[in-house]
C-alpha positions as CSV (number, residue, x, y, z in Angstrom):
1,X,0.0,0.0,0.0
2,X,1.3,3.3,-0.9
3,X,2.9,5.6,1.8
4,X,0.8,8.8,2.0
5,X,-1.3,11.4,0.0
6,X,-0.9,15.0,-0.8
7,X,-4.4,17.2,0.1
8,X,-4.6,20.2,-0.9
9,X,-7.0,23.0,0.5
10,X,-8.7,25.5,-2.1
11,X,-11.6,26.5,0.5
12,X,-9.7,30.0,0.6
13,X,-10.2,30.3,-3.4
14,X,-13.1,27.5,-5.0
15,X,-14.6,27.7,-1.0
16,X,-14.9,31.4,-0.8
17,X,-15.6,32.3,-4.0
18,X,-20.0,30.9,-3.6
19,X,-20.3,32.8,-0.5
20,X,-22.6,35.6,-0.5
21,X,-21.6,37.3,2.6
22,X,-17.9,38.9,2.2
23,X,-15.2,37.8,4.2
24,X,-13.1,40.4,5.5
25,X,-9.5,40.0,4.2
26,X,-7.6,40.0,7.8
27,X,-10.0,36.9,7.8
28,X,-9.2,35.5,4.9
29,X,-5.4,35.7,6.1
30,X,-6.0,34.1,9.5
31,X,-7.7,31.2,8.3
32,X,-4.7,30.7,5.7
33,X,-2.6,31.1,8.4
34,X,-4.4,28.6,10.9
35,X,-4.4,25.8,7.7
36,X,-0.8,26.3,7.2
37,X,-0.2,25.5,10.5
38,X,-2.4,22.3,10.6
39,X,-0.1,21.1,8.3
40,X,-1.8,21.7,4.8
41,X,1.1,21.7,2.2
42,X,-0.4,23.1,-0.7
43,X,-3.2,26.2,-0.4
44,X,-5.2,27.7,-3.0
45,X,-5.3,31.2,-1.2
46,X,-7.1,33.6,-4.1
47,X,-8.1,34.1,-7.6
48,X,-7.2,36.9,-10.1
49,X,-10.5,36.8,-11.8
50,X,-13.0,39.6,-12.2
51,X,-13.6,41.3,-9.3
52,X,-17.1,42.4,-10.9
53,X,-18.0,38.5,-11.5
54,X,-16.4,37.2,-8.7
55,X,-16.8,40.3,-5.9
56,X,-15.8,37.9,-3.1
57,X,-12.3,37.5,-4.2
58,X,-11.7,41.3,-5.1
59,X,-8.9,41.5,-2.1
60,X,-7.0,39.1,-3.6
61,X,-3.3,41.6,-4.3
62,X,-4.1,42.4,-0.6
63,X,-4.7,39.0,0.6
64,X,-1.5,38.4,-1.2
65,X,0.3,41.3,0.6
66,X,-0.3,39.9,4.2
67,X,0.1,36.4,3.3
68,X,3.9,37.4,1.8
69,X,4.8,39.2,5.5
70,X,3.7,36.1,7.2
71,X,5.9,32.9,7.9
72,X,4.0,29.4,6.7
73,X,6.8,27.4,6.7
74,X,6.8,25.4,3.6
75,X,3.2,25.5,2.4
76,X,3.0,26.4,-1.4
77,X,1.0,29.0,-1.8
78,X,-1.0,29.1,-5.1
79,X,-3.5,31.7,-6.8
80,X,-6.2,30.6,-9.7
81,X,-5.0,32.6,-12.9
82,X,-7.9,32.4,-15.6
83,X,-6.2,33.9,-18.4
84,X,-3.1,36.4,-19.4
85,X,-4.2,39.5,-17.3
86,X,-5.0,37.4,-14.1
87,X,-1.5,35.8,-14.8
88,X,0.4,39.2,-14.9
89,X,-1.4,40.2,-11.6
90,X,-0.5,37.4,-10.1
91,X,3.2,37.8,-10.7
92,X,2.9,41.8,-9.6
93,X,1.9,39.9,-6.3
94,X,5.0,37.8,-6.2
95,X,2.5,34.7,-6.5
96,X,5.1,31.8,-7.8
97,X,2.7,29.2,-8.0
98,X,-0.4,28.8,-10.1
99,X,-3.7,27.1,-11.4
100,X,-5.5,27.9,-14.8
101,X,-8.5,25.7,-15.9
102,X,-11.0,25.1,-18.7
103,X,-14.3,22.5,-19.5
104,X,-14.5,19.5,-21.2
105,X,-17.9,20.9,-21.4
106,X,-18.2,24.1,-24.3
107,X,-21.1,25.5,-22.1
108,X,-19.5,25.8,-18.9
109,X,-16.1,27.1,-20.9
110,X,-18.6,30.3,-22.2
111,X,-20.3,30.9,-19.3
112,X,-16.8,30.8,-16.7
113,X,-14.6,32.0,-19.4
114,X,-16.2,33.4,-22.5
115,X,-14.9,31.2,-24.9
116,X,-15.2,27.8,-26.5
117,X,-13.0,24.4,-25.1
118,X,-11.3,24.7,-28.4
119,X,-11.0,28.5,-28.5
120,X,-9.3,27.9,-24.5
121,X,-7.0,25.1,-25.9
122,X,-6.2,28.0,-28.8
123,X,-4.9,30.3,-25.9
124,X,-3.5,28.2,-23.6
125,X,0.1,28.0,-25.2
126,X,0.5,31.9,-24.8
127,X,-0.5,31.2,-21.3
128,X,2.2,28.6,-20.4
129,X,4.9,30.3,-22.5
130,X,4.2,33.8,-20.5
131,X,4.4,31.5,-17.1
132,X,7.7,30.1,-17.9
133,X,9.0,33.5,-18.9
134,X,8.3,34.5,-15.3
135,X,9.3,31.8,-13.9
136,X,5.3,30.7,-12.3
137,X,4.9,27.4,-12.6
138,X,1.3,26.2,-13.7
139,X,-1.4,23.6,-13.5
140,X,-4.0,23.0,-15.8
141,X,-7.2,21.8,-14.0
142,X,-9.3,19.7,-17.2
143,X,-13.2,20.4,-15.6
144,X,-16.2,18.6,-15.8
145,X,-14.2,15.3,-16.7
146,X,-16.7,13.1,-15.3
147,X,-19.8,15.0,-16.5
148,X,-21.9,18.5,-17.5
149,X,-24.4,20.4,-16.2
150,X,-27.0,18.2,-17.2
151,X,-25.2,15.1,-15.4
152,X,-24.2,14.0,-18.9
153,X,-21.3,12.0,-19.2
154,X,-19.1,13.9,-22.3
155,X,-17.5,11.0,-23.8
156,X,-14.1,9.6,-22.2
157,X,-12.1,9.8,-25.9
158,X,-12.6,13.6,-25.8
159,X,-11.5,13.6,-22.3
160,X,-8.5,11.8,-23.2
161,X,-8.2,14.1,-26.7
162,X,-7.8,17.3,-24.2
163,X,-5.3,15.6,-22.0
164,X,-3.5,14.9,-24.9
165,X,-3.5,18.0,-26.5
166,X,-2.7,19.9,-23.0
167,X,0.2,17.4,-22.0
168,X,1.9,18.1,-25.4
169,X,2.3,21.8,-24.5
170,X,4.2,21.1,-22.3
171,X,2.4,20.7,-19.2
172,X,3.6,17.9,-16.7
173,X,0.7,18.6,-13.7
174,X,-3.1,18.4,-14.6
175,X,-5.8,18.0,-12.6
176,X,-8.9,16.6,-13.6
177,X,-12.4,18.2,-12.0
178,X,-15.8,16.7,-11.0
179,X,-16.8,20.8,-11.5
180,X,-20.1,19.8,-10.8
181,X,-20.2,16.8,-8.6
182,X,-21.1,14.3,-11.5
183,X,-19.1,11.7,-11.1
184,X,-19.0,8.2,-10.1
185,X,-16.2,5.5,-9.1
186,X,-16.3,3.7,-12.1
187,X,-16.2,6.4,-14.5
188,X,-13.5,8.1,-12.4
189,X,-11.5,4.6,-12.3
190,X,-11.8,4.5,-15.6
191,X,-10.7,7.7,-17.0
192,X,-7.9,7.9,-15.3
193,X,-6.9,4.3,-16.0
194,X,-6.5,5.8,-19.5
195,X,-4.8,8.8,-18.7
196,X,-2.1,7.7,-16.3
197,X,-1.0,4.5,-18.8
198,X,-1.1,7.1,-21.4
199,X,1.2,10.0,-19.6
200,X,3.2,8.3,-16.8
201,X,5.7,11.2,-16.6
202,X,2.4,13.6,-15.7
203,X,1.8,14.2,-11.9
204,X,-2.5,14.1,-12.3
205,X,-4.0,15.7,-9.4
206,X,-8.0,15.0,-8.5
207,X,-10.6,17.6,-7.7
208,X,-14.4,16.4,-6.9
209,X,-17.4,18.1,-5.4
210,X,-20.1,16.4,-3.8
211,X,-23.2,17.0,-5.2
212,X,-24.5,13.7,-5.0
213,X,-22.8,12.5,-2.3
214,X,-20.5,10.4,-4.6
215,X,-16.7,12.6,-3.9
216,X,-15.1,10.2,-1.3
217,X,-16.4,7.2,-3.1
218,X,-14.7,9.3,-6.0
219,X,-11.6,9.8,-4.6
220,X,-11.4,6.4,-3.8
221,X,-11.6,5.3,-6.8
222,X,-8.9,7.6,-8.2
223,X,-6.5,6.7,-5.6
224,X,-6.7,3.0,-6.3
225,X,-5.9,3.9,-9.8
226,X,-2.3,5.5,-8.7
227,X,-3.8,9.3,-7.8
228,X,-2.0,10.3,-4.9
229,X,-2.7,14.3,-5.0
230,X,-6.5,15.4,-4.2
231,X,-7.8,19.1,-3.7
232,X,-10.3,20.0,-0.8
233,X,-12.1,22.2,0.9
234,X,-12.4,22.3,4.7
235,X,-16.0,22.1,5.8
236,X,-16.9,21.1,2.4
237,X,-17.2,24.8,1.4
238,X,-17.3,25.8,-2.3
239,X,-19.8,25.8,-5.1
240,X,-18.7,27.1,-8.3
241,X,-20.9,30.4,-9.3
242,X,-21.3,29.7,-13.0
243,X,-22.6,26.4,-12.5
244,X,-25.9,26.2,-11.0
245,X,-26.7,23.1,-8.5
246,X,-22.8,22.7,-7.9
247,X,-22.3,22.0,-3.9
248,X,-19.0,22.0,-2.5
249,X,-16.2,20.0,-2.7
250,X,-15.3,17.1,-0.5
251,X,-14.5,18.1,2.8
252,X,-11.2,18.2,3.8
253,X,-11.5,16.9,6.8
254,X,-13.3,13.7,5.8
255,X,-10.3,13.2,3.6
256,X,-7.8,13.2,6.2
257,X,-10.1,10.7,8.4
258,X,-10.8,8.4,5.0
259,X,-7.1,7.7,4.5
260,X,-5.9,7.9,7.9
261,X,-8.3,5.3,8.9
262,X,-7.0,3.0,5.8
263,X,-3.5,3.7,7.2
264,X,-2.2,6.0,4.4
265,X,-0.6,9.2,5.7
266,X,-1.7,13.0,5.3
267,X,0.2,14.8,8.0
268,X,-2.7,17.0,8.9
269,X,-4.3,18.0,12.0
270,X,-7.7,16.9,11.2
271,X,-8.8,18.8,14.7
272,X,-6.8,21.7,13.8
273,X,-9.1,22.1,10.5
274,X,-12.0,21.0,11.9
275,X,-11.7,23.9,14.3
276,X,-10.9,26.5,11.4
277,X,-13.8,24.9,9.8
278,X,-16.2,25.8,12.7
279,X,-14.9,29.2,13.1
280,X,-15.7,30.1,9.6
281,X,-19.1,28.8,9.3
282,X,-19.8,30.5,12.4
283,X,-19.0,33.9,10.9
284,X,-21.0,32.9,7.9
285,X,-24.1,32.0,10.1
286,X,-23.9,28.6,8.6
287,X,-24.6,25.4,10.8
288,X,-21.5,22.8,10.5
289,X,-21.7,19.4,8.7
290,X,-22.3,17.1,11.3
291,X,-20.4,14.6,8.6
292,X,-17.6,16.5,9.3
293,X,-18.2,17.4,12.8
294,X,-17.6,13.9,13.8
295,X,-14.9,12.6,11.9
C-alpha cells in the first residue's frame, strides 16, 4: 500500500468564492494562516479573476500582501490565474505558484470563461509560454471530466483528446475536476486508467465536489488507480458560481479521516481544520456538517 497522500486546500479560493456574505480580508489571512499551520502543504489562497464577476475575491493583491509578511513554513501557496491579465497580476503579487482551468464541457467554458473548449485550448500556449518567462509554474485543472451540467457523461475519448492536446504543451501537472459533482467511481476509475498509462511522466491531481454524495467514493476510486494528490475544501465549502446546483467539494476533513483510517498518511491536524472549519461557518451564520463534525 502506498505511503501517503498529498491534500490540498482550495476553501480560501473554489470555498470562498460561492459565499454571499464577504469575508473580511484579515479573515481570509487568518484562516490561511491557521491551515498552514495544521499542516496543509499546498493552499489555493485567491483568484485573479473579475472582481465584478467574482466580488468575493476582489482582495486578492491584498490577501497576497499579508500572506507574503507572514511565515507558513513550507506551504506552497498558489493563486487561480484564468487567463493572461489574471496571470500578470498574479506575478505583480509575487504569486510563484499557479492554477488555470477550462471544460471538457463548451457550455461551462462560455459561461466561466467566454470562450469555447477549443477557443481555450487555442490560448492556452501563450499562457504557459508567458508562465515560464516569469518563472510561475502552472497547473492546468481539465473540468467537468466526469460530466456536464446536465449530469451528462461527455464522452471519455474527448476527455483523453484534451489531456492529450494539454500534456503536449508542455504541461507535466493536470488535474482533472468533478466541476459539478457528476461523477461516479467507475467512471473516475476509468478515465484515469487511461490517462495515467497514457502519460506516466504527468503528476495528475483529483478535484471532486459532492453533489450527489459520490466525492469520497470518488476519490477512492482515483487513488486506487495511482492518484495520490487530491484538492479539498475544509467544511466542504465551495460551489462554483457559473454552474448552478454545484455543492461544495469534499470536505477536507473527511479526507484526512478516509485515508488515515485506511493507514495512508496526510500529515494534517484533522482537529486543527475542523476547528478553522467551525470558526468560519460560524461567521457565515452557517450550521457545520455534522459529517464533518464527527470525523
Amino acid at each position: 500500500m502506498r505511503s501517503g497522500v498529498v491534500i490540498r486546500e482550495v476553501g480560501p479560493r473554489d470555498g470562498f468564492q460561492n459565499e454571499d456574505r464577504f469575508i473580511p480580508t484579515d479573515m481570509k489571512v487568518e484562516i490561511i494562516e491557521e491551515l498552514a499551520l495544521a499542516g496543509l502543504p499546498w493552499i489555493e489562497v485567491t483568484s485573479f479573476v473579475n472582481p465584478e464577476r467574482v466580488p468575493q475575491l476582489a482582495d486578492a493583491a491584498e490577501v497576497l500582501s499579508a500572506l507574503n509578511k507572514r511565515n507558513l513554513g513550507k506551504v506552497e501557496v498558489v493563486a487561480f490565474v484564468p487567463n493572461l491579465r489574471g496571470l500578470e497580476r498574479a506575478n505583480a503579487c509575487g504569486v510563484r505558484n499557479a492554477t488555470t482551468a477550462l471544460t471538457v464541457s463548451d457550455e461551462l467554458n462560455l459561461s466561466n470563461f467566454n470562450k469555447t473548449t477549443d477557443a481555450m485550448l487555442d490560448v492556452l500556449p501563450e499562457l504557459l509560454q508567458r508562465a515560464r518567462t516569469l518563472e510561475i509554474d502552472l497547473e492546468v485543472t481539465v473540468g467537468t471530466a466526469f460530466g456536464d451540467i446536465q449530469g451528462r457523461e461527455l464522452g471519455i475519448e474527448r476527455v483523453v483528446e484534451i489531456i492529450q492536446t494539454v500534456v503536449s504543451m508542455g504541461v507535466r501537472k493536470v488535474c482533472l475536476g468533478d466541476t459539478v459533482g457528476v461523477g461516479n467511481p467507475r467512471r473516475v476509475g476509468d478515465t484515469f486508467c487511461r490517462i495515467i498509462e497514457n502519460h506516466p511522466d504527468v503528476q495528475f491531481a483529483a478535484h471532486f465536489h459532492d453533489t450527489r454524495g459520490l466525492a469520497a467514493a470518488n476519490v477512492f476510486a482515483a487513488w486506487r488507480e495511482g492518484v495520490t494528490v487530491f484538492d479539498a475544501s475544509y467544511g466542504g465549502l465551495g460551489g462554483c458560481p457559473f454552474a448552478p446546483g454545484s455543492s461544495g467539494n469534499v470536505a477536507t476533513e473527511i479526507l484526512i479521516y478516509m485515508f488515515e483510517e485506511m493507514g495512508v498518511k496526510t500529515g494534517i491536524n484533522k482537529d486543527r481544520v475542523c476547528s478553522v472549519s467551525g470558526m468560519t461557518k460560524t461567521y457565515l451564520d452557517r450550521p457545520n456538517n455534522e459529517e464533518t463534525e464527527n470525523v
